[in-house]
C-alpha positions, -999 to 999 in steps of 0.1 A, spaced: 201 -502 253 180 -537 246 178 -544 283 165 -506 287 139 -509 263 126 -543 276 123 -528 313 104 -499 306 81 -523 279 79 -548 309 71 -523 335 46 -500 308 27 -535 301 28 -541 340 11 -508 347 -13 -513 321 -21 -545 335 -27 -532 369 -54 -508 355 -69 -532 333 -75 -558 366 -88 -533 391 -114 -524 357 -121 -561 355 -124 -564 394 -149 -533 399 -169 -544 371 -167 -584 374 -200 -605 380 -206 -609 416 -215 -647 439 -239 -642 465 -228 -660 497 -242 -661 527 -227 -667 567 -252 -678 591 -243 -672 629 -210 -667 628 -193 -656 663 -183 -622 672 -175 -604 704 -195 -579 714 -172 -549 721 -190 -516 731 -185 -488 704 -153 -506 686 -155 -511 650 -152 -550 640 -149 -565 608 -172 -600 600 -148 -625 586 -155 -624 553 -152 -587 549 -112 -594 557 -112 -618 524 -96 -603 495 -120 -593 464 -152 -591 486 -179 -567 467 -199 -557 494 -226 -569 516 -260 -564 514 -279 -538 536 -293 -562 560 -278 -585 588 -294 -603 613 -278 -604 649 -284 -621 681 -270 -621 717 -261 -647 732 -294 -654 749 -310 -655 716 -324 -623 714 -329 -605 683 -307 -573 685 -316 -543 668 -299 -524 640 -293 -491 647 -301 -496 691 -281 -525 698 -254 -520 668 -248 -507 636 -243 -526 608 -221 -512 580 -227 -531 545 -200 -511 525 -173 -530 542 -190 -558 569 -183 -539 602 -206 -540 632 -204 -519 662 -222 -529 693 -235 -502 720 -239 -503 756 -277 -516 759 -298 -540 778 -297 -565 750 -262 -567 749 -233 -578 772 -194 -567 768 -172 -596 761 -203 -617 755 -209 -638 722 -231 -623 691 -241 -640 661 -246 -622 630 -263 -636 598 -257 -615 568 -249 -621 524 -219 -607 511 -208 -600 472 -179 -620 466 -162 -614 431 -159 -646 409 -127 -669 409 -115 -655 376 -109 -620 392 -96 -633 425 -66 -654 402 -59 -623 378 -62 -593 398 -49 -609 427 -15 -599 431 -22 -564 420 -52 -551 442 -28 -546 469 -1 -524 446 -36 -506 430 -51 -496 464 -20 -488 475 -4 -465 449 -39 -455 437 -53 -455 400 -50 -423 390 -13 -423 399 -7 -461 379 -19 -443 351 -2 -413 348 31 -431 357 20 -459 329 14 -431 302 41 -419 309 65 -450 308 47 -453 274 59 -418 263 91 -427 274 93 -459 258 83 -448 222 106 -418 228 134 -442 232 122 -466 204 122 -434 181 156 -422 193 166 -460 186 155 -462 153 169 -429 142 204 -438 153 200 -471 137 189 -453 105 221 -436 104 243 -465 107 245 -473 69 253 -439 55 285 -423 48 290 -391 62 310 -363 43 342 -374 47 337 -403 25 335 -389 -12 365 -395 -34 
């Protein structure tokens, strides 16, 4: 019964944990960084990813990025590529200013969540975004109904311990 009760305490405080961190994450103070000229491929209508919007606990970019081919000439949102600033994608098009399988550089500022987020809610942003939040809580409230259901049960039967039942008058 004891090692019972400690798993679904240990797993109830694990859920709640989870939905405490991805709180913390979505409403932690932000670092502005910024990459200038960083190297991509231009490939024609294919979805890439900057670098730093593969890093873990990145906020989001800001709406603007500055790209040029590999002559040096300014290419231009929205003609040349799109730029994407909810999750740092680019997608070049087939046009005069750019060249498939050439080099692009791309300027841009990116949100990055502060070190204190990245160490706590690290482990658990993957099991959050996984399994989802609204699912984490309903499975956490209800490992806390659970629990106190069983602590109740627990305590009742231990109430009951020190009494004498019927049998025992003289």
């Amino acid at each position: 019964m004891v090692a019972v009760a400690l798993f679904v305490i240990t797993v109830a405080v694990a859920f709640g944990a989870f939905q405490i961190a991805d709180a913390a994450q979505d409403s932690a103070a932000t670092v502005d960084k910024t990459v200038e000229n960083e190297t991509l491929t231009q490939y024609y209508d294919n979805y890439q990813l900057v670098n730093k919007s593969t890093e873990e606990f990145t906020a989001g970019f800001n709406n603007t990025a500055t790209v040029y081919n590999s002559s040096g000439v300014e290419l231009t949102d929205g003609t040349d590529y799109d730029w994407n600033a909810t999750d740092g994608a680019i997608t070049f098009y087939d046009t005069d200013n750019t060249t498939a399988g050439e080099n692009a550089t791309i300027t841009y500022t990116y949100f990055e969540n502060a070190n204190v987020v990245k160490k706590i809610a690290g482990p658990l942003k993957p099991m959050v975004e996984g399994i989802g939040r609204f699912p984490l809580m309903v499975a956490g409230l209800g490992l806390a109904v659970l629990f106190f259901s069983f602590v109740a049960i627990l305590l009742r039967s231990t109430s009951n311990l020190g009494s004498k039942g019927p049998g025992s008058r003289r």
